[in-house]
Structure formats: structure tokens, C-alpha cells
C-alpha positions as CSV (number, residue, x, y, z in Angstrom):
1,X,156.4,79.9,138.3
2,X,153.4,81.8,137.4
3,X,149.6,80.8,136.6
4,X,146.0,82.3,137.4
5,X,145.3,83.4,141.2
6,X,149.0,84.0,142.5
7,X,148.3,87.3,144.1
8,X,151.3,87.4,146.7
9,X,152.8,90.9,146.9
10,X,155.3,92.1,145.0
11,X,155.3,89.4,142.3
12,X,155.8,90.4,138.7
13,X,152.6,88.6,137.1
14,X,150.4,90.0,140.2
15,X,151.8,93.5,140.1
16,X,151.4,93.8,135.8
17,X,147.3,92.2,136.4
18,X,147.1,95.4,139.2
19,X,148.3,98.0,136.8
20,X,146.2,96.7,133.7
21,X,143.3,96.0,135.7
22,X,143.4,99.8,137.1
23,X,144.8,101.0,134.0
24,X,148.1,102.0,135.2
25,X,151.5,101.8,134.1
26,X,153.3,98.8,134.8
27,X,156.5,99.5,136.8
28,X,159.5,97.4,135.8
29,X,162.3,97.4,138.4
30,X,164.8,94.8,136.6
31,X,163.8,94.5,132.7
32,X,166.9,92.5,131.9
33,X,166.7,90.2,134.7
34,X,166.2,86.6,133.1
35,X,163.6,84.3,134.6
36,X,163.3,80.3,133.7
37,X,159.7,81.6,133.6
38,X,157.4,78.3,133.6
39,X,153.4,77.7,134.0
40,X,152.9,76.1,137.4
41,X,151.2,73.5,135.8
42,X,155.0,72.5,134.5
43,X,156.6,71.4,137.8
44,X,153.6,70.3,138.9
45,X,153.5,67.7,136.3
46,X,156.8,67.1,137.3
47,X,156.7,66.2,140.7
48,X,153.8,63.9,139.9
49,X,155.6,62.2,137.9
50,X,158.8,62.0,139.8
51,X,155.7,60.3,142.7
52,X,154.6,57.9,140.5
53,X,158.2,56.9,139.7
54,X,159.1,56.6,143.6
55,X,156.3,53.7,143.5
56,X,158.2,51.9,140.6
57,X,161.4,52.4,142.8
58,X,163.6,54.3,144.7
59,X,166.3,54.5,142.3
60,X,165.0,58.3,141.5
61,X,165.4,59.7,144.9
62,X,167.6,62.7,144.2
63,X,167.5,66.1,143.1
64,X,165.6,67.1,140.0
65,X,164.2,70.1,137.8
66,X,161.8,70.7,136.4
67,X,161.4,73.8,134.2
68,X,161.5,75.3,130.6
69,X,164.0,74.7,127.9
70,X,166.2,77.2,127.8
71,X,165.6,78.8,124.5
72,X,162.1,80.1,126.8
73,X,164.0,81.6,129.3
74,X,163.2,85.3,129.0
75,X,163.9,88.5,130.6
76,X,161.5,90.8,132.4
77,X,161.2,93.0,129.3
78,X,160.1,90.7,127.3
79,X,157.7,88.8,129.7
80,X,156.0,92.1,129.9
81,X,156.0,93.0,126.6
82,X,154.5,89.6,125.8
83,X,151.9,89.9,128.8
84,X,150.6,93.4,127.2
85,X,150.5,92.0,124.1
86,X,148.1,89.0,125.2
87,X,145.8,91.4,127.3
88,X,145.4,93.5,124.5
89,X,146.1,97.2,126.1
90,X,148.8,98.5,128.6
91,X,152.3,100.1,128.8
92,X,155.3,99.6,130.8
93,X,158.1,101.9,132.4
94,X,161.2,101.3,134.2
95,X,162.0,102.6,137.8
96,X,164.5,103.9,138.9
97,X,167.0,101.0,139.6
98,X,168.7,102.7,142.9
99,X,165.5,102.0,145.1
100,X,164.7,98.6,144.1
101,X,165.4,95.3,145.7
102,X,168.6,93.7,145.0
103,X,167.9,90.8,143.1
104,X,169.7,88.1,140.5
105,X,170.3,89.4,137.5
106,X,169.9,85.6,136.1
107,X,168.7,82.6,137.1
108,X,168.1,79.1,135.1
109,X,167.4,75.6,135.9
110,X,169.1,72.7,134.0
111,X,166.5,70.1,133.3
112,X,168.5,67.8,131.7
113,X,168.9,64.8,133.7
114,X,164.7,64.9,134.8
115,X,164.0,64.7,130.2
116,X,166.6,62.3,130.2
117,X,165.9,59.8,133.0
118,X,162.6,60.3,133.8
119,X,161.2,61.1,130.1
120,X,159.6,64.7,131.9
121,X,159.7,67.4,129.5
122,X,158.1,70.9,129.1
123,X,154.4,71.0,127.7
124,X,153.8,74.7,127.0
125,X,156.3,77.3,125.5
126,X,157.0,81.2,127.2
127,X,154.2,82.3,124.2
128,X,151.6,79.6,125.4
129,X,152.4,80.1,129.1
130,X,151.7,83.5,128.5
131,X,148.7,83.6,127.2
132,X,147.2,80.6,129.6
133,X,148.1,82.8,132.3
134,X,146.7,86.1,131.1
135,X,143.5,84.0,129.6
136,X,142.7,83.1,133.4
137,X,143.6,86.5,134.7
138,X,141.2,87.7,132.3
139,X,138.6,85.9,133.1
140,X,138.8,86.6,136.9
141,X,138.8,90.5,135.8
142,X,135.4,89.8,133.7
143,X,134.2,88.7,136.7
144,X,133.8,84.9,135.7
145,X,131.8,82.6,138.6
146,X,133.6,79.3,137.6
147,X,136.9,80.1,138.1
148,X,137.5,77.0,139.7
149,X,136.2,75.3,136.3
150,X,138.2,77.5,134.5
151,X,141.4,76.2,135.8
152,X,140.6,73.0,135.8
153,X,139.6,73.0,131.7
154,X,143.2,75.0,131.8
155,X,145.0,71.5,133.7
156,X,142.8,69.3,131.1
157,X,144.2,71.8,127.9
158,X,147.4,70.9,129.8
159,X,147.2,67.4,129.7
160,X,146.2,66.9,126.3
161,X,148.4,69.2,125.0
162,X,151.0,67.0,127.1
163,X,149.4,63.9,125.4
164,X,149.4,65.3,121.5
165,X,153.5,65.8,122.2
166,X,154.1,62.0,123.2
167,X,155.3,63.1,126.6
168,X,155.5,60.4,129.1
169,X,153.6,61.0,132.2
170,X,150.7,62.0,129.8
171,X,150.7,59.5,127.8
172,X,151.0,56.6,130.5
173,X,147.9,58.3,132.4
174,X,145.9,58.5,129.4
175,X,146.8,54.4,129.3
């Protein structure tokens, strides 16, 4: 998950805001590690509706996922590349792979059976998560006041957007 104000060490999003902020060079460890990368808004959403279904019954008291479709799982690369792009300046290099932290070179979530019996379903695409992300650590670097406002226009954006696709947690809360 990413989103505006995860700054928890060694964390991709946190460590690419620390380089551009300071005008360094991000440092890539795995660039063709794939990530089911997803706004935290997303499983958020998700969970409240998986609550608000528990209430109906308990018929949905089991395991579910919530994520992005596949076609928006990316790799590293190209969540970098795309995080540049949105901020508007910055490079990336990759380290040297013998040092870093064994990690997986893939890993996914099937959301199937939460957009098929509970009608969930992604809101926001890798492009649109993005940018929402890299809009809020933008405004933090500007030095914005209302952050807290900020993110909260970002969770009504959400919502709507949510709304304008039919989906339908949104559109039963809008009810």
C-alpha cells in the first residue's frame, strides 16, 4: 500500500520522496520486483465495506482481498519511473543487488472472489494512484498547513471517483 505520510524506513515511496526532496538519486535495490501496488485508500474501502456487510450477515466471514487488478501490478522500475515522471524532476540508479535484502521477486493478490461476492472493486488505476500519492507528497514538501484537509479532499476525490464508476460501497453510501 502506499499514500501521503508513510514515512517508515526503508520503504520504496518514503525512500524515492527522500532522494527527490534532497535532490538525490533514487537507489533502486530490486527494479523488476512486481508489487500489487494499491492507494491505501483501496483496502481501506474494502474492509469498510466487508464491515458494513458483517452487519447484514455473517455469511462473509472469511478471507478476502482487496487490491488492484492485475493489469496495475507493476514492477519497481516502473513505479519509479512513473513517480519521477509525476514529480516532475529526478533520476534513478540501481544498486548493487549482492548487498540488498532478500526479498520476493513477485507478489499479487487475487481479488476475485471480494468483486464478485461483495461487488468491491478497485477505484483508482497504478497512473491515478501515482499521482494522488506524489500530489500529497508534494504538498507536504511545499510546506502545506492543512495537510490534514488535504487528505481528507484526497478520501472525498476517492469517493466520488468510486461513485462516478457505479461501484457499490460508494454508491450505497451516497444513498
Amino acid at each position: 500500500m502506499i499514500g501521503g505520510g508513510d514515512w517508515a524506513e526503508d520503504r520504496i515511496i518514503t525512500d524515492c520522496i527522500t532522494a527527490l526532496t534532497e535532490g538525490q538519486t533514487i537507489s533502486i535495490r530490486n527494479p523488476l520486483a512486481t508489487r500489487p501496488w494499491q492507494h491505501v485508500l483501496e483496502p481501506l474501502s474494502g474492509y469498510m465495506w466487508l464491515a458494513h456487510q458483517l452487519r447484514i450477515g455473517p455469511e462473509v466471514t472469511q478471507g478476502w482481498n482487496f487490491g488492484p487488478d492485475q493489469h496495475n501490478v507493476r514492477n519497481v522500475q516502473q513505479l519509479v519511473d512513473q513517480l519521477v515522471r509525476d514529480w516532475g524532476s529526478g533520476a534513478a540508479d540501481h544498486l548493487d543487488e549482492a548487498g540488498a535484502p532478500r526479498e520476493a521477486a513477485a507478489l499479487s493478490l487475487n481479488i476475485d472472489k471480494a468483486c464478485s461476492e461483495l461487488a468491491w472493486k478497485p477505484v483508482w488505476d497504478f497512473e491515478r494512484t501515482i499521482a494522488e500519492t506524489v500530489g500529497w507528497y508534494k504538498a507536504w514538501s511545499q510546506g502545506r498547513q492543512d495537510l490534514r484537509q488535504f487528505t481528507q479532499d484526497q478520501i472525498d476525490t476517492y469517493m466520488r471517483d468510486a461513485a462516478a464508476a457505479s461501484i457499490a460501497w460508494a454508491v450505497t453510501h451516497e444513498s
